[in-house]
C-alpha positions in Angstrom: 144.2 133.0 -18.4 141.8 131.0 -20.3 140.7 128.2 -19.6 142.5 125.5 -22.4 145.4 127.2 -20.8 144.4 126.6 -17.2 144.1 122.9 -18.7 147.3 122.4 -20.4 148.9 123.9 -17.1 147.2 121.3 -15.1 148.5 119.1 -17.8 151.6 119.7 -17.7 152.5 120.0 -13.8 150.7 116.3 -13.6 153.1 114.8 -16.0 156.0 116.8 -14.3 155.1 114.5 -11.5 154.8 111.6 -13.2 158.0 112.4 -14.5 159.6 113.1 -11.2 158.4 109.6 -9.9 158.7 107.2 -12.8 160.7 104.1 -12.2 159.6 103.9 -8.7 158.4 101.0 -6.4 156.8 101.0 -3.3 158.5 98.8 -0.8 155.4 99.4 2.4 152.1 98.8 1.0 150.6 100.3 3.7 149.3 97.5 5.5 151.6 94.5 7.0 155.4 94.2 7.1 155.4 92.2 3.3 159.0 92.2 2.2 161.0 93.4 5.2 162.4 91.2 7.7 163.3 92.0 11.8 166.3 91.7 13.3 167.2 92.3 16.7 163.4 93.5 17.4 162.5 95.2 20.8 159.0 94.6 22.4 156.4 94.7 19.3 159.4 95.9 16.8 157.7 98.1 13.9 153.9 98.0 13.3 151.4 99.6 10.8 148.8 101.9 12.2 146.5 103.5 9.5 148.9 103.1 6.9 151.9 104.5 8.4 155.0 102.4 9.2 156.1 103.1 13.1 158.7 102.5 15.0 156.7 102.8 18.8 158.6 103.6 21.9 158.6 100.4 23.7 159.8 98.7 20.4 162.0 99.6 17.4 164.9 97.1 16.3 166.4 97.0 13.3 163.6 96.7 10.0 165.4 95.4 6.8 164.2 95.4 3.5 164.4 91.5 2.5 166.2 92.1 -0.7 169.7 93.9 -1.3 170.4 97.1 -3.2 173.5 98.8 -4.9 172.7 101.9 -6.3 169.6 103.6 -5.4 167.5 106.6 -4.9 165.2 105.8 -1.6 161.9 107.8 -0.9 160.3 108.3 2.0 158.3 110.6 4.4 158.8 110.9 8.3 157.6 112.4 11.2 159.8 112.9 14.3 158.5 112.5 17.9 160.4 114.9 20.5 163.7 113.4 21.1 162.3 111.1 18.2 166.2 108.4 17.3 166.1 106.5 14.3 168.6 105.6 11.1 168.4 104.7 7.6 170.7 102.0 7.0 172.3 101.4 3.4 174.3 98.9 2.2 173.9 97.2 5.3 174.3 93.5 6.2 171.4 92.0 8.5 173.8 91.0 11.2 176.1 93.8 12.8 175.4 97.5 13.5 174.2 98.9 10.8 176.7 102.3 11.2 179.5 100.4 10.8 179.0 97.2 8.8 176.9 99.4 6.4 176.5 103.0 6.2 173.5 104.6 8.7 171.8 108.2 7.8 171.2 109.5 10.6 167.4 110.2 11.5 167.4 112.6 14.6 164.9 115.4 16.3 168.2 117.8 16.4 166.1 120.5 18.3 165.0 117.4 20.7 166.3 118.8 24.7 168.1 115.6 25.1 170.2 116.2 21.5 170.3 120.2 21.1 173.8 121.5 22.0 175.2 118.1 22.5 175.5 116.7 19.0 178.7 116.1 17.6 178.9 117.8 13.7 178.5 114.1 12.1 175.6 113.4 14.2 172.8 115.8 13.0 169.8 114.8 10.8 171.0 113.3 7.4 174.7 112.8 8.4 176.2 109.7 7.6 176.6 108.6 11.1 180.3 109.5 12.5 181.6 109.7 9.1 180.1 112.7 7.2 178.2 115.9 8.6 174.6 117.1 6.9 174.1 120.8 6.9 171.2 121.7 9.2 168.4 124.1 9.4 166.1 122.1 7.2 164.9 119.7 9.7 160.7 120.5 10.2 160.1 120.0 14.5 158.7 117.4 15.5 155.1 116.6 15.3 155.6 117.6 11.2 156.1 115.4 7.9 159.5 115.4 6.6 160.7 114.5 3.1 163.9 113.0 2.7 165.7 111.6 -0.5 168.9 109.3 -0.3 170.5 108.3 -3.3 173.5 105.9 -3.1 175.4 106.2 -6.7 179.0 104.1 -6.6 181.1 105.9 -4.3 178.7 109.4 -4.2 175.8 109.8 -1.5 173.8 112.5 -1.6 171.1 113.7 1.3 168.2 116.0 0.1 165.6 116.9 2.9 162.6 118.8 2.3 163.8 119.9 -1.1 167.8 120.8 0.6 170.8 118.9 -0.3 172.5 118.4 3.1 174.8 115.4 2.1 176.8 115.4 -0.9 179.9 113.2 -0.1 182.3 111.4 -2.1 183.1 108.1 -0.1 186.0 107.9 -1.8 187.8 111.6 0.2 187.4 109.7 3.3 191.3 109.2 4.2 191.1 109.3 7.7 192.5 105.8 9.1 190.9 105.8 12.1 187.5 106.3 10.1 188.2 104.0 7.7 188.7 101.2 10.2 186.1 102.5 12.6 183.8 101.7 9.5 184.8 99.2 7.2 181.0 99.1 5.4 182.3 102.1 3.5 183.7 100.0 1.4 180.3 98.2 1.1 179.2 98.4 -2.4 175.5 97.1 -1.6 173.7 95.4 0.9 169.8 96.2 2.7 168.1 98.9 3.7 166.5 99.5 6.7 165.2 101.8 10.1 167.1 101.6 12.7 164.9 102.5 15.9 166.0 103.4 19.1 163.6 103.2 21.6 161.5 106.7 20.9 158.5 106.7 18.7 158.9 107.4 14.9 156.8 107.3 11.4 157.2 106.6 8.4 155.1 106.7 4.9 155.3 106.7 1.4 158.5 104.9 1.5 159.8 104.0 -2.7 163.0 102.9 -4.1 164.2 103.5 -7.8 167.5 101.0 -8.5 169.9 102.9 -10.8 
């Protein structure tokens, strides 16, 4: 290979990822809580240490981005602690529980010894929380950075982690009464985004939203 061709490669996979994240905005910058708002904190709630976003164990609450969103494709990185609970909550109002007033992702250590074997289908990694089952495999153990990607599009939410597609759900073939008045934020058509901690240690980086 020579090396103008070695070049225009180079060229050519940086503007693929250019490409891939044009339109984006960072919403953590890495060093103080600018932009989200607390609700319902426990102990020190969410801190920053070296640049990463985390949810310690002795804190957690809910973390809410200060403005609202519709339509979306959310970013972000993550790395479980064992047993490691959290959520991503879309569409979400600040006051209420997030799962059911909005719509909660569910962010999980499935292989954790206090989950594995005792998860319901709709409450592994990526689900939408009692509502919609993620497929699973694709989860990385804890201790290891995860990508996820959520995209919120009308009615459609899709679920890729680490490159998978585990969600793909149309809101709209959710008939089941009992669901449907379990979770009225279904019918949500925007609201804030935000973790969701639960008492165990979790971390977050590189967290960007593009509004569609």
């Amino acid at each position: 290979m020579s090396r103008l061709t070695v070049i225009l490669t180079i060229v050519l996979l940086m503007a693929g990822c250019a490409g891939e994240e044009q339109g984006f905005v960072q919403l953590f910058n890495g060093k103080d809580l600018t932009g989200w708002t607390l609700v319902h904190g426990k102990g020190p709630g969410y801190v920053v240490e070296n640049g990463i976003l985390v949810a310690p164990e002795d804190g957690g609450g809910n973390l809410y981005t200060e403005k609202q969103y519709s339509d979306f494709v959310f970013r972000f990185e993550f790395r479980l602690s064992t047993n490691g609970n959290n959520g991503l909550g879309i569409r979400a109002p600040l006051e209420g529980d997030a799962a059911y007033q909005g719509m909660e992702i569910q962010i999980l250590d499935d292989y954790g010894p206090a989950y594995k074997g005792r998860l319901k289908p709709a409450q592994y990694h990526g689900s939408i929380y009692d509502v919609v089952p993620a497929r699973t495999g694709h989860l990385k153990p804890a201790g290891e950075w995860n990508q996820e990607e959520v995209t919120a599009s009308g009615r459609r939410i899709t679920v890729k982690l680490n490159g998978t597609v585990i969600v793909d759900a149309d809101l709209d073939s959710v008939k089941d009464p009992a669901i449907l008045e379990k979770h009225p934020g279904l019918a949500r058509a925007s609201g804030h985004i935000g973790f969701l901690g639960h008492n165990t240690r979790m971390e977050f980086r590189n967290i960007r939203i593009k509004e569609l």
